[in-house]
Each structure stands twice: as C-alpha cells, then as structure tokens.
PDB file of N, CA, C and O in Angstrom:
ATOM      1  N   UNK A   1     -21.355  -9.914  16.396  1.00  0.00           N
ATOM      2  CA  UNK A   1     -20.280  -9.314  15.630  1.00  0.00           C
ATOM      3  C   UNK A   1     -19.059 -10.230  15.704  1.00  0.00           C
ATOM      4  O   UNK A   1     -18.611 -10.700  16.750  1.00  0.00           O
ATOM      5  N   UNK A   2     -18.575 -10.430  14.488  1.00  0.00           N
ATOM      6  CA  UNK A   2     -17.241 -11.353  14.487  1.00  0.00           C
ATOM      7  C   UNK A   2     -16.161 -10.791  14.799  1.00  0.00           C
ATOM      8  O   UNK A   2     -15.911  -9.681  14.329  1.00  0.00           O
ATOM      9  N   UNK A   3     -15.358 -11.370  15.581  1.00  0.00           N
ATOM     10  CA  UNK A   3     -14.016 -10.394  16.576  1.00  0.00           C
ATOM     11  C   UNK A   3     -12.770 -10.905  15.121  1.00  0.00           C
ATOM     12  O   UNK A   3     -12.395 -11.912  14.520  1.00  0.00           O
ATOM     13  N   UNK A   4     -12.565  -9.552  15.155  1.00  0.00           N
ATOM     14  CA  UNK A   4     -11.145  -9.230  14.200  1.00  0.00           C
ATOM     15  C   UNK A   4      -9.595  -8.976  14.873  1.00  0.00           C
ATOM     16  O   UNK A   4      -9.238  -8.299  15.838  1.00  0.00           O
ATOM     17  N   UNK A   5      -8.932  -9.734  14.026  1.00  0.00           N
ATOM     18  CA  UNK A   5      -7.720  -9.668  15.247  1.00  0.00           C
ATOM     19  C   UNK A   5      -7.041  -8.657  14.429  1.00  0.00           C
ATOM     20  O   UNK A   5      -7.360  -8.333  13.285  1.00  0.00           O
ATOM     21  N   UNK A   6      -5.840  -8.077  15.297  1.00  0.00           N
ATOM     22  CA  UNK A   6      -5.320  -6.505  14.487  1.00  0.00           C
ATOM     23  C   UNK A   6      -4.021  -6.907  15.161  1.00  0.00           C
ATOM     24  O   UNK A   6      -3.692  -7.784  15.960  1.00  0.00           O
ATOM     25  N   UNK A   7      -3.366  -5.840  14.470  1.00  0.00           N
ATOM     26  CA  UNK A   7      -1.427  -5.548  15.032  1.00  0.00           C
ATOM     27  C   UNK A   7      -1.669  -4.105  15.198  1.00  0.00           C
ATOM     28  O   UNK A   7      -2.420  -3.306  14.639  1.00  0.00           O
ATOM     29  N   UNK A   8      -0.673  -4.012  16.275  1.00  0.00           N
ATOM     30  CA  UNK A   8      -0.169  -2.483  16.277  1.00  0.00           C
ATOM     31  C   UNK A   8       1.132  -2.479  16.268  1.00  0.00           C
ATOM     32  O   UNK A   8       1.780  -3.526  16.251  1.00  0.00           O
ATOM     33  N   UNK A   9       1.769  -1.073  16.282  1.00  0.00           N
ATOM     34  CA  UNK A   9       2.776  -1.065  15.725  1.00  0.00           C
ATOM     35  C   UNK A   9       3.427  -1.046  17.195  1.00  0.00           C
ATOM     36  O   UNK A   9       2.688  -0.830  18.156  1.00  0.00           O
ATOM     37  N   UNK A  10       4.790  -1.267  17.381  1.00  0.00           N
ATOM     38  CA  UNK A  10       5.567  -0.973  18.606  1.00  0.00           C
ATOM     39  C   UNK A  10       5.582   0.313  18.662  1.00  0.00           C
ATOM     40  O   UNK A  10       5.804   0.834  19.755  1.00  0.00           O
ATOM     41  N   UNK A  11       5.429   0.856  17.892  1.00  0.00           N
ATOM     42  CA  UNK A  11       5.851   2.500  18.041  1.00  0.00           C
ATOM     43  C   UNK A  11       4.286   3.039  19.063  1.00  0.00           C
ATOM     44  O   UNK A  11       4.254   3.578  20.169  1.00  0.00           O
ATOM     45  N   UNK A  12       3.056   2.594  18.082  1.00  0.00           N
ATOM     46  CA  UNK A  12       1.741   2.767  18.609  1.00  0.00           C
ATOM     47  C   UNK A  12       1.502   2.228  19.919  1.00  0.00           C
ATOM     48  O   UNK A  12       1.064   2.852  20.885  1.00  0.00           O
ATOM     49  N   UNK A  13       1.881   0.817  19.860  1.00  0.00           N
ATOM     50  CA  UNK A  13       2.200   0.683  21.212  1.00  0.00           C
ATOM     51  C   UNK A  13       2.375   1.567  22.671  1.00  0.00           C
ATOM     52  O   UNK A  13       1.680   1.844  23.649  1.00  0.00           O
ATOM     53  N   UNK A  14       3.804   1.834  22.154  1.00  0.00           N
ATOM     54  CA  UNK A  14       4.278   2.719  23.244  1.00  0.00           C
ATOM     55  C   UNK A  14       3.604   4.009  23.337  1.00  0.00           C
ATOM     56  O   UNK A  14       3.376   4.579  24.404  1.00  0.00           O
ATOM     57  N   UNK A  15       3.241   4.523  21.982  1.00  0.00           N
ATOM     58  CA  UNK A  15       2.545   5.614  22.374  1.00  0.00           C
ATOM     59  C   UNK A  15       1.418   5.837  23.251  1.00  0.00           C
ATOM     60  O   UNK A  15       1.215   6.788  24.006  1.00  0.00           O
ATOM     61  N   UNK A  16       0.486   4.469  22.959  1.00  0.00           N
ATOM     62  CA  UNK A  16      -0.497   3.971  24.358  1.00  0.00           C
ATOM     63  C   UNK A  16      -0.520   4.038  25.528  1.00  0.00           C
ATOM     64  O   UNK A  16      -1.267   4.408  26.434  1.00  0.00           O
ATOM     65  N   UNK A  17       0.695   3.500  25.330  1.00  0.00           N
ATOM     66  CA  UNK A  17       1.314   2.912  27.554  1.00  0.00           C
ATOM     67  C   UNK A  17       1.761   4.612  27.961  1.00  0.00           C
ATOM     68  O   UNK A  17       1.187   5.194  28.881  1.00  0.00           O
ATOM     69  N   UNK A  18       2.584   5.111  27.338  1.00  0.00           N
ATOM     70  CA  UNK A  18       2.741   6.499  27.189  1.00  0.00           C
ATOM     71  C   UNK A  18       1.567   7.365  27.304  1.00  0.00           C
ATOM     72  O   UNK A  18       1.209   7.091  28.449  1.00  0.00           O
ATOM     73  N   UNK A  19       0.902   8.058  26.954  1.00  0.00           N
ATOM     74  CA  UNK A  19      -0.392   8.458  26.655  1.00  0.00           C
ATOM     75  C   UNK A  19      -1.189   8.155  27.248  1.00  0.00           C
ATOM     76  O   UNK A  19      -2.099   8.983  27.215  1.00  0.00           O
ATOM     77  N   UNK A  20      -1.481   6.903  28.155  1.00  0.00           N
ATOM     78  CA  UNK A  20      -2.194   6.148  29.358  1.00  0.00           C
ATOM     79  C   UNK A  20      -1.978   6.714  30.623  1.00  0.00           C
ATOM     80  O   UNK A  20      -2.791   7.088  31.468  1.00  0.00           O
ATOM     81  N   UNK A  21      -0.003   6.718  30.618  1.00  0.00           N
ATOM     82  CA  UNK A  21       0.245   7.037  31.900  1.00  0.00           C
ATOM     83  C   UNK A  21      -0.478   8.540  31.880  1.00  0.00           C
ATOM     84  O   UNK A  21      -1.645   8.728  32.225  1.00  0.00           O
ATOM     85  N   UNK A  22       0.379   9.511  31.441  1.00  0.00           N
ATOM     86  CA  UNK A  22       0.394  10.688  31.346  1.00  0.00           C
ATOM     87  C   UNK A  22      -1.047  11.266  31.211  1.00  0.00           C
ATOM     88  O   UNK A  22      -1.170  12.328  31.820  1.00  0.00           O
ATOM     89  N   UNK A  23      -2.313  10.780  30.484  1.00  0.00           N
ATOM     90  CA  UNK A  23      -3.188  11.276  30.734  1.00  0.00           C
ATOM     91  C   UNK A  23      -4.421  10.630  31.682  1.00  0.00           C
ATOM     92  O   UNK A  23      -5.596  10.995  31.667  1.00  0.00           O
ATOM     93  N   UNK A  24      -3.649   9.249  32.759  1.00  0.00           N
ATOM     94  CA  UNK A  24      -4.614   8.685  33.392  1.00  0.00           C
ATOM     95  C   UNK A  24      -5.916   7.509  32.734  1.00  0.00           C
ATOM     96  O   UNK A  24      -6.695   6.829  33.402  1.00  0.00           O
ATOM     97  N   UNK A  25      -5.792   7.585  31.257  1.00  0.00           N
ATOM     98  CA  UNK A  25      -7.091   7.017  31.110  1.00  0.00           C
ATOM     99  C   UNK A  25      -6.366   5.962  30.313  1.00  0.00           C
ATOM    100  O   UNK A  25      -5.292   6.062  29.718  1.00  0.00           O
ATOM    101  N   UNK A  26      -7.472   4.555  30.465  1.00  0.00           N
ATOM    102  CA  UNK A  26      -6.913   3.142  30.139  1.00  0.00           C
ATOM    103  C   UNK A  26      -7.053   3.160  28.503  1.00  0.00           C
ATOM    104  O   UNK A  26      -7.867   3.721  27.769  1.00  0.00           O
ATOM    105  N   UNK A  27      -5.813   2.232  28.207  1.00  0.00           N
ATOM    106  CA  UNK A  27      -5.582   1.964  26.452  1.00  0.00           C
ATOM    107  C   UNK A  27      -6.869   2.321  25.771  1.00  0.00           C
ATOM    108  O   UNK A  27      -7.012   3.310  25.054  1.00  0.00           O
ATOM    109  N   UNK A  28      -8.019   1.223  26.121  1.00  0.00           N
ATOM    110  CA  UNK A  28      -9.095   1.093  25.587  1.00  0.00           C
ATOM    111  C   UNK A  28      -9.938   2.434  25.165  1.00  0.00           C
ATOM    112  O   UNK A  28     -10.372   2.753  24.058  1.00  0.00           O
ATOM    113  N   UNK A  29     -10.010   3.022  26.261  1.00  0.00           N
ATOM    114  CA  UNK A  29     -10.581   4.350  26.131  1.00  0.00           C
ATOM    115  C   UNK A  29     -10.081   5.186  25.432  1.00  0.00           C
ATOM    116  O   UNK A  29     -10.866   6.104  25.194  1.00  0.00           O
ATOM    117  N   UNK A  30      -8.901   5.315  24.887  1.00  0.00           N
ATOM    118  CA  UNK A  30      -8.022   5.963  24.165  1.00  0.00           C
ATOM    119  C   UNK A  30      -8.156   5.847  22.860  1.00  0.00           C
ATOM    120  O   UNK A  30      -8.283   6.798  22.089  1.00  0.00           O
ATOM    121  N   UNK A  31      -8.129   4.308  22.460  1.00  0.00           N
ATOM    122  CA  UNK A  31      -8.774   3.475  21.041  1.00  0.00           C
ATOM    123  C   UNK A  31      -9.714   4.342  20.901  1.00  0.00           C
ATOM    124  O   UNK A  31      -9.635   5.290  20.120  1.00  0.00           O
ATOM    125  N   UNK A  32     -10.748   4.090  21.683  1.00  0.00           N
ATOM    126  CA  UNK A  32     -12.301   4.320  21.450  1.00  0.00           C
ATOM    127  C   UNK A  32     -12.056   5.921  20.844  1.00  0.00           C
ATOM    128  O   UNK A  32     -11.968   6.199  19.648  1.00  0.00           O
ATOM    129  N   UNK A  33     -11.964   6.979  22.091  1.00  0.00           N
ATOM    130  CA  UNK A  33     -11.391   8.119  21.340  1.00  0.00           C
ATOM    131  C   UNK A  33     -10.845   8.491  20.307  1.00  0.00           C
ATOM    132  O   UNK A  33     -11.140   9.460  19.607  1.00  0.00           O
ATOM    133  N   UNK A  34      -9.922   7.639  20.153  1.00  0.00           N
ATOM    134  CA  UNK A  34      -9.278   7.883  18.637  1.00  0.00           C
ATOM    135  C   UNK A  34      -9.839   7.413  17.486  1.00  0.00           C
ATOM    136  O   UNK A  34      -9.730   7.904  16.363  1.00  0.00           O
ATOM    137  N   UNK A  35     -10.517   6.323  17.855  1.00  0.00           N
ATOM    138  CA  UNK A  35     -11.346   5.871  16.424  1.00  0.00           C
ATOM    139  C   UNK A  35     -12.759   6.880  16.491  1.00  0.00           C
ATOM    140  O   UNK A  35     -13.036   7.591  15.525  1.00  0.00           O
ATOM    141  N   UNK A  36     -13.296   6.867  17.270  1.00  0.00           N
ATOM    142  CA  UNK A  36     -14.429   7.831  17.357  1.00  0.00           C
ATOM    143  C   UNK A  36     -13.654   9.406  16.575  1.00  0.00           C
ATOM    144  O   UNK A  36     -14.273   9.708  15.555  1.00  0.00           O
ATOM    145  N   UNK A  37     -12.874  10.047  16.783  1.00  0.00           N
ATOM    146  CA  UNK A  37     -12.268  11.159  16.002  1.00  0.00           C
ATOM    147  C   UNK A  37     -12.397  10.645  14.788  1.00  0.00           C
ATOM    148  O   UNK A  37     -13.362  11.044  14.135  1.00  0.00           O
ATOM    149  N   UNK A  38     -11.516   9.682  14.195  1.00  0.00           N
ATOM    150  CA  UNK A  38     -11.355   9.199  12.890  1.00  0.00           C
ATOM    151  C   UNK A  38     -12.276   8.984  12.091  1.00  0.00           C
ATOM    152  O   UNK A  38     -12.182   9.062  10.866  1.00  0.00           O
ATOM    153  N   UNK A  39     -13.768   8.538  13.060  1.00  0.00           N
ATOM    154  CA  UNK A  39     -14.815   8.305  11.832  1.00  0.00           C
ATOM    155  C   UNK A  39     -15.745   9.440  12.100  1.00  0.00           C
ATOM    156  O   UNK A  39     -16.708   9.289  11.348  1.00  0.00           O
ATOM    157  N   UNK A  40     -15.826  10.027  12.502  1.00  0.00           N
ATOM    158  CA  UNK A  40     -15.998  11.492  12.597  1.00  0.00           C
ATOM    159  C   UNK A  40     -15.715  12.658  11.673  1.00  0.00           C
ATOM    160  O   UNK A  40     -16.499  13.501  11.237  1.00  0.00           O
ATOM    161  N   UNK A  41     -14.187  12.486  11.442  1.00  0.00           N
ATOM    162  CA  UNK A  41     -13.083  12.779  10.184  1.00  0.00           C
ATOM    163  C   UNK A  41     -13.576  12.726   8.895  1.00  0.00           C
ATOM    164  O   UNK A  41     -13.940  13.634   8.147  1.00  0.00           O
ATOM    165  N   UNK A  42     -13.537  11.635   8.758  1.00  0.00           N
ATOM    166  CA  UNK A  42     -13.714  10.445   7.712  1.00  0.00           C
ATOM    167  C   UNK A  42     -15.247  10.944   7.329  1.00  0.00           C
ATOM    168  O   UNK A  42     -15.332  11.624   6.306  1.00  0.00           O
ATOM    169  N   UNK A  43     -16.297  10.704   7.961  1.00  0.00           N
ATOM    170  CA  UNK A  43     -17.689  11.206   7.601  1.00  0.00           C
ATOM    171  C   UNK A  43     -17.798  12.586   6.642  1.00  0.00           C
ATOM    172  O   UNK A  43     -18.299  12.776   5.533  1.00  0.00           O
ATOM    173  N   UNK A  44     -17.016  13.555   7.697  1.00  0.00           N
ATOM    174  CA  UNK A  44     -17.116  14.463   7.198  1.00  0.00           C
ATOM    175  C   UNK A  44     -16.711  15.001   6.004  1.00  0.00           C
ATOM    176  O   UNK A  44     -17.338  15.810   5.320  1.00  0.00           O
ATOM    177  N   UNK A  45     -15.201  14.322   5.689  1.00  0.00           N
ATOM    178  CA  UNK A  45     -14.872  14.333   4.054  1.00  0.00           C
ATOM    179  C   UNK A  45     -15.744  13.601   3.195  1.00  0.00           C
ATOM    180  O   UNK A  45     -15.973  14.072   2.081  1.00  0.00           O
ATOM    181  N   UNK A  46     -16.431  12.183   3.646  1.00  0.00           N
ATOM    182  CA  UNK A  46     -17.481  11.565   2.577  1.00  0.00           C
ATOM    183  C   UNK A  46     -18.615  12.884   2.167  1.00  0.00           C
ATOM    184  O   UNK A  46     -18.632  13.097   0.954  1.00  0.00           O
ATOM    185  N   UNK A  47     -19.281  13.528   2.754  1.00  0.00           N
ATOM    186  CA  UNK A  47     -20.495  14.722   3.377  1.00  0.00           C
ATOM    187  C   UNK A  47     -19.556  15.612   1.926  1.00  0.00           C
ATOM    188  O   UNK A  47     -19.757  15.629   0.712  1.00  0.00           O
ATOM    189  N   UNK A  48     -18.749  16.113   2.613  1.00  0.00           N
ATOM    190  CA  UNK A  48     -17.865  17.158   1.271  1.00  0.00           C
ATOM    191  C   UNK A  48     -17.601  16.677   0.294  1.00  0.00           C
ATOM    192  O   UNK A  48     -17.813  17.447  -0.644  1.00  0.00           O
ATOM    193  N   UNK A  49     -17.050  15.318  -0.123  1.00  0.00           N
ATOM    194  CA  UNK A  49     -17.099  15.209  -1.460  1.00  0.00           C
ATOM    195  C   UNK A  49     -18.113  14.676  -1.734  1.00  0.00           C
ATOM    196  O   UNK A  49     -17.970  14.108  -2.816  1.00  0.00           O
ATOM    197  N   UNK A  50     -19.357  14.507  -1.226  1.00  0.00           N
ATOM    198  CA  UNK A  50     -20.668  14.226  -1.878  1.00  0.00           C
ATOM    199  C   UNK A  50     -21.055  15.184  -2.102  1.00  0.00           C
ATOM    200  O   UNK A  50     -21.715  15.228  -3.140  1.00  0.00           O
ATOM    201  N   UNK A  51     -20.920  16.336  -1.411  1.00  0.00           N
ATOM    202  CA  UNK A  51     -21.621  17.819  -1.922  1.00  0.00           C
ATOM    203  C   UNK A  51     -20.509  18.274  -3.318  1.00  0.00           C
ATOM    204  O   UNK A  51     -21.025  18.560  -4.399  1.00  0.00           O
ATOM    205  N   UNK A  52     -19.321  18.293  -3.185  1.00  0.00           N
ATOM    206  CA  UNK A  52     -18.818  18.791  -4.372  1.00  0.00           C
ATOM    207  C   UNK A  52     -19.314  18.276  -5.370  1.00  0.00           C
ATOM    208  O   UNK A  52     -19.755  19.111  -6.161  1.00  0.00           O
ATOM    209  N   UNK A  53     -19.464  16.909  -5.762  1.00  0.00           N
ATOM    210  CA  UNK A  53     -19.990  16.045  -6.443  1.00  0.00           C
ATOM    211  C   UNK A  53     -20.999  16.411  -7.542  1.00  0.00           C
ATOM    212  O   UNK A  53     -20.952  16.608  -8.757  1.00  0.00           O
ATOM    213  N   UNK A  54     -22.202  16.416  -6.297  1.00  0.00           N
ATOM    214  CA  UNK A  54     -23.251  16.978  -6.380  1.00  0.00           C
ATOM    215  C   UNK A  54     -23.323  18.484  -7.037  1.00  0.00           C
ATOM    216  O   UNK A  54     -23.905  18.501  -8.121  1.00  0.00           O
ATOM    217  N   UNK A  55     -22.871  19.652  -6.606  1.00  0.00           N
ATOM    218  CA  UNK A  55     -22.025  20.746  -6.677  1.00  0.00           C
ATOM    219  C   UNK A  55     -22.004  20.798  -8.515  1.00  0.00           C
ATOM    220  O   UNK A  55     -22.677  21.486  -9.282  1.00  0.00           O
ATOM    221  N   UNK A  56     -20.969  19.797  -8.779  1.00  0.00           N
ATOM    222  CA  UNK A  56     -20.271  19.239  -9.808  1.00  0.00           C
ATOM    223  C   UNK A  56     -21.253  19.171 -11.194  1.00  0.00           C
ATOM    224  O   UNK A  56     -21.096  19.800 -12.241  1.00  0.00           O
ATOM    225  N   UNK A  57     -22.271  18.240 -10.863  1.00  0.00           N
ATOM    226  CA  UNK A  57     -22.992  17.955 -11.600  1.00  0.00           C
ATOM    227  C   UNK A  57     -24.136  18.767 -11.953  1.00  0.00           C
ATOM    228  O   UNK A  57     -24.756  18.659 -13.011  1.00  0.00           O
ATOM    229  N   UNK A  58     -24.460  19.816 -10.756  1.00  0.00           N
ATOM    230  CA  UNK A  58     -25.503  21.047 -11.302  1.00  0.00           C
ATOM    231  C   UNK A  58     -25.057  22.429 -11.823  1.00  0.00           C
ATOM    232  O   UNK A  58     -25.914  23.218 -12.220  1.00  0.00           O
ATOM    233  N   UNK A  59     -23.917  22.710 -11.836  1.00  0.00           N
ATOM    234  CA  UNK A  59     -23.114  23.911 -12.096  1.00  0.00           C
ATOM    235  C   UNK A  59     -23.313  24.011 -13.786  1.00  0.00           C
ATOM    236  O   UNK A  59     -22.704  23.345 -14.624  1.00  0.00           O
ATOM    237  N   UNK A  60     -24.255  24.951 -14.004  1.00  0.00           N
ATOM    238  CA  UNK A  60     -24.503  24.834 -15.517  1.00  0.00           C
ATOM    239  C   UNK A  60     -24.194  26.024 -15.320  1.00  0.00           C
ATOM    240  O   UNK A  60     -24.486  26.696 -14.331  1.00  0.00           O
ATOM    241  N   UNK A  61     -23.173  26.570 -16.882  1.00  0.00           N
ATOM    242  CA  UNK A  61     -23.336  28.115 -16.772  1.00  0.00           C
ATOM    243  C   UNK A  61     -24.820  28.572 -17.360  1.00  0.00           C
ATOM    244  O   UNK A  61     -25.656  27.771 -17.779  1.00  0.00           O
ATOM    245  N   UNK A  62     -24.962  29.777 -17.320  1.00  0.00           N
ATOM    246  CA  UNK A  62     -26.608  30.640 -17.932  1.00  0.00           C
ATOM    247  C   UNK A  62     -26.769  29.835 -19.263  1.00  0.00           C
ATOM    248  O   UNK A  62     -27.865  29.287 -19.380  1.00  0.00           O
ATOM    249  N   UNK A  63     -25.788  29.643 -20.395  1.00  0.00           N
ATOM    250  CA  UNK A  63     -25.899  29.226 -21.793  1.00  0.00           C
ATOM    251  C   UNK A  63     -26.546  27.693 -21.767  1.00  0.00           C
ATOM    252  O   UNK A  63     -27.427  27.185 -22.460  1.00  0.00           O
ATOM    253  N   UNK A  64     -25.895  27.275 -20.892  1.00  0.00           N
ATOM    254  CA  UNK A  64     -25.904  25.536 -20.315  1.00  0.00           C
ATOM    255  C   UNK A  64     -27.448  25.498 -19.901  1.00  0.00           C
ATOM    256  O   UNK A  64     -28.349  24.986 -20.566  1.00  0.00           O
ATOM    257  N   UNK A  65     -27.575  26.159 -18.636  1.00  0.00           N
ATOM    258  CA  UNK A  65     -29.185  26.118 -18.205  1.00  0.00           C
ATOM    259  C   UNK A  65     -30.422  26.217 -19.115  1.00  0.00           C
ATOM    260  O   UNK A  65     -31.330  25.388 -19.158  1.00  0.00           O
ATOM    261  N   UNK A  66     -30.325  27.407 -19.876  1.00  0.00           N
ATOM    262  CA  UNK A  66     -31.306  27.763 -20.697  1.00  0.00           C
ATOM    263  C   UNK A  66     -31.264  27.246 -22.355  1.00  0.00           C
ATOM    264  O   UNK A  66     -32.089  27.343 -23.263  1.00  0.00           O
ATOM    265  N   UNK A  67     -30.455  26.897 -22.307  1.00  0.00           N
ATOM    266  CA  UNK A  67     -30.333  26.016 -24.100  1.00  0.00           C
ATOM    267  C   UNK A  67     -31.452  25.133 -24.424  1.00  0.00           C
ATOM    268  O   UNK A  67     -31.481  24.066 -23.811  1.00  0.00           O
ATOM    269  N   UNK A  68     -32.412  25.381 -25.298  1.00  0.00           N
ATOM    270  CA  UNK A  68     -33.747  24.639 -25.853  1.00  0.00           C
ATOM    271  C   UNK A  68     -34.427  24.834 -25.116  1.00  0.00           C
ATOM    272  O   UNK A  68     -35.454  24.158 -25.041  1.00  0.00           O
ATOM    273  N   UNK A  69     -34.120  25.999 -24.106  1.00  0.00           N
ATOM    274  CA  UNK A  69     -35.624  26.721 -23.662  1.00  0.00           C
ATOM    275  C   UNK A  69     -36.292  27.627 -24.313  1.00  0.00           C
ATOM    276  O   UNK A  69     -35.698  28.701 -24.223  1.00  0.00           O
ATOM    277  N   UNK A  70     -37.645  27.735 -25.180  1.00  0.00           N
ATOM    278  CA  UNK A  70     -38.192  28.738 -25.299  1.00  0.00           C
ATOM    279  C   UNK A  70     -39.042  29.657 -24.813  1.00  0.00           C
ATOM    280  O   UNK A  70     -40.054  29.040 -24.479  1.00  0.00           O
ATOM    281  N   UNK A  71     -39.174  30.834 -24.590  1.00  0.00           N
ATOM    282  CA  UNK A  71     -39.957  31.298 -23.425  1.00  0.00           C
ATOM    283  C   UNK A  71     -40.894  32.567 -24.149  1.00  0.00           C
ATOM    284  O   UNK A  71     -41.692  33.210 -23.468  1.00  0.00           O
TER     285      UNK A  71
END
C-alpha cells in the first residue's frame, strides 16, 4: 500500500492531544476509531440510497404495473 501524506488541522490537532489525555488512549487509536465510525456511516448511507434507488425504480402504481397485460 502506498503511504499518503495528510494535514490536520491545529484545531484537530489539539482535539487529539486533548481527547488522548482525557480518555487515556494513544492518537492512533483514536484515528482508527474515528475513521472506523466514518466508514461505517458512510456504508450505511451508500446501503440507503441504493435501496431508495432501487425503491425508485420499481414503484409502479396498479395502472403502471398492469398496462398491456391481458388476463
């Protein structure tokens, strides 16, 4: 895997060193946590708007469904 270099913000920063002290656990682990939430997040809205989507495209009313059916 090719290593990507990133910025954080000073604000994010501090919220780290902050958030480190206070809950004991190192920066890294915190990242991990937080990105693990995020694509977690993130999945789950892709999942919902694939079902609306989906949803979207079969929603025929009765007239819609049965038009050039003869029975």
């Amino acid at each position: 895997m090719k290593k990507q270099n990133f910025k954080l913000s000073s604000e994010n920063m501090q919220n780290l060193e902050s958030y480190s002290t206070i809950l004991q656990k190192d920066i890294s682990t915190i990242i991990n946590e937080a990105l693990q939430d995020y694509f977690e997040n993130e999945q789950k809205k892709l999942l919902e708007k694939n079902l609306e989507n989906e949803n979207a495209m079969t929603n025929l009313d009765y007239d819609e469904f049965w038009d050039g059916v003869e029975l």
